[in-house]
C-alpha positions in Angstrom: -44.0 -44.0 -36.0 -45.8 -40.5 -36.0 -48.1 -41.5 -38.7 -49.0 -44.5 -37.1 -50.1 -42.7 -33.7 -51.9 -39.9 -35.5 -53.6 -42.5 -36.8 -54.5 -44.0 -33.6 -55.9 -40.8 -32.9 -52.6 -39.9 -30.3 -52.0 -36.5 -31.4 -47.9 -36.0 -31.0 -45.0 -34.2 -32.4 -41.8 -35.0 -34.0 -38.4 -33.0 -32.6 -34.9 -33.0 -34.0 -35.5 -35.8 -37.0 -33.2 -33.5 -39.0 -30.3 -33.7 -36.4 -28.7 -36.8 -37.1 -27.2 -35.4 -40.5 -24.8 -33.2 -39.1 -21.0 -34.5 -39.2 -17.7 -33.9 -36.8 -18.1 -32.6 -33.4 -21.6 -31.9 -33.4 -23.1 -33.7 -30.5 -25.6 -36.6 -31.5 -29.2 -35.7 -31.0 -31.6 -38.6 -31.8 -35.4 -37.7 -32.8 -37.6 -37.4 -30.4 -41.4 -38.1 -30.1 -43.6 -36.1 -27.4 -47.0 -37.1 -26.7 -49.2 -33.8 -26.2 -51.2 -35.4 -23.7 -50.4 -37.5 -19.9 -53.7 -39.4 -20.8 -52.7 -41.1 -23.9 -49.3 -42.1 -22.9 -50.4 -46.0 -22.2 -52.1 -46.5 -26.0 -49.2 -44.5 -27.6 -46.7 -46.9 -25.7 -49.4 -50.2 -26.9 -48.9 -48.3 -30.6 -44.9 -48.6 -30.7 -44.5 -52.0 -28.9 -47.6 -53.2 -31.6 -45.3 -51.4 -34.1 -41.8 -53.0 -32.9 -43.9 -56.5 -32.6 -44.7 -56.6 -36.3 -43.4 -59.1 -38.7 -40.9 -58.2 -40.8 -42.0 -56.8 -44.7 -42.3 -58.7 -47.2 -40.5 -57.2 -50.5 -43.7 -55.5 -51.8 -46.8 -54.0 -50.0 -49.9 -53.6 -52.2 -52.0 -50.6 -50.9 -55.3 -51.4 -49.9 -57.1 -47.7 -50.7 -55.5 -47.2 -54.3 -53.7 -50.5 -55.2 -50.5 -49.3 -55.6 -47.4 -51.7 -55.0 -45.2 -50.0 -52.5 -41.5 -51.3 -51.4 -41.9 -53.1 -48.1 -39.6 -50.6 -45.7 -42.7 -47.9 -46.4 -44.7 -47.6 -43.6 -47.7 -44.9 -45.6 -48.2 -45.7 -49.8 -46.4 -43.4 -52.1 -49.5 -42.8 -54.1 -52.0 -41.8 -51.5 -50.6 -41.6 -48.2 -52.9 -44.6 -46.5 -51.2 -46.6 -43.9 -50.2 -49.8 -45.2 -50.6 -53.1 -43.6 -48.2 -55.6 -43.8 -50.4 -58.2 -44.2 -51.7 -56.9 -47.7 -48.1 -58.1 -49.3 -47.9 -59.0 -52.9 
């Protein structure tokens, strides 16, 4: 989801995505994702319910910058970091 607002330009940070692998009595601490800026908060909330809205994968996403086949729960290509689209499937 980060990738997908910097690349709607929504500049944001990513907090505690390393917490959820501590076991036993640690408390649970879910990753968190601040906007840096009041003003964009409406398009980053139109990016995750755009996000959440999306069909699901198909097995294979072909990347559209260096043709790579990428497994469908990727959300960037492997090869070259490009956003994939969905609808590019194989």
């Amino acid at each position: 989801m980060i990738d997908q607002l910097k690349q709607a330009g929504i500049a944001a940070e990513l907090f505690h995505h390393n917490a959820q692998g501590g076991l036993g009595d640690l408390p649970v601490i879910y990753p968190e994702i601040w906007i840096k800026s009041d003003s964009d908060l409406h398009r980053a909330n139109r990016v995750v319910r755009d996000f959440a809205a999306r069909p699901n994968p198909v097995d294979s996403l072909l990347c559209q910058q260096c043709g790579e086949l990428n497994p469908s729960s990727f959300e960037i290509c492997w090869q070259c970091c490009t956003a994939l689209n969905p609808a590019s499937a194989d």
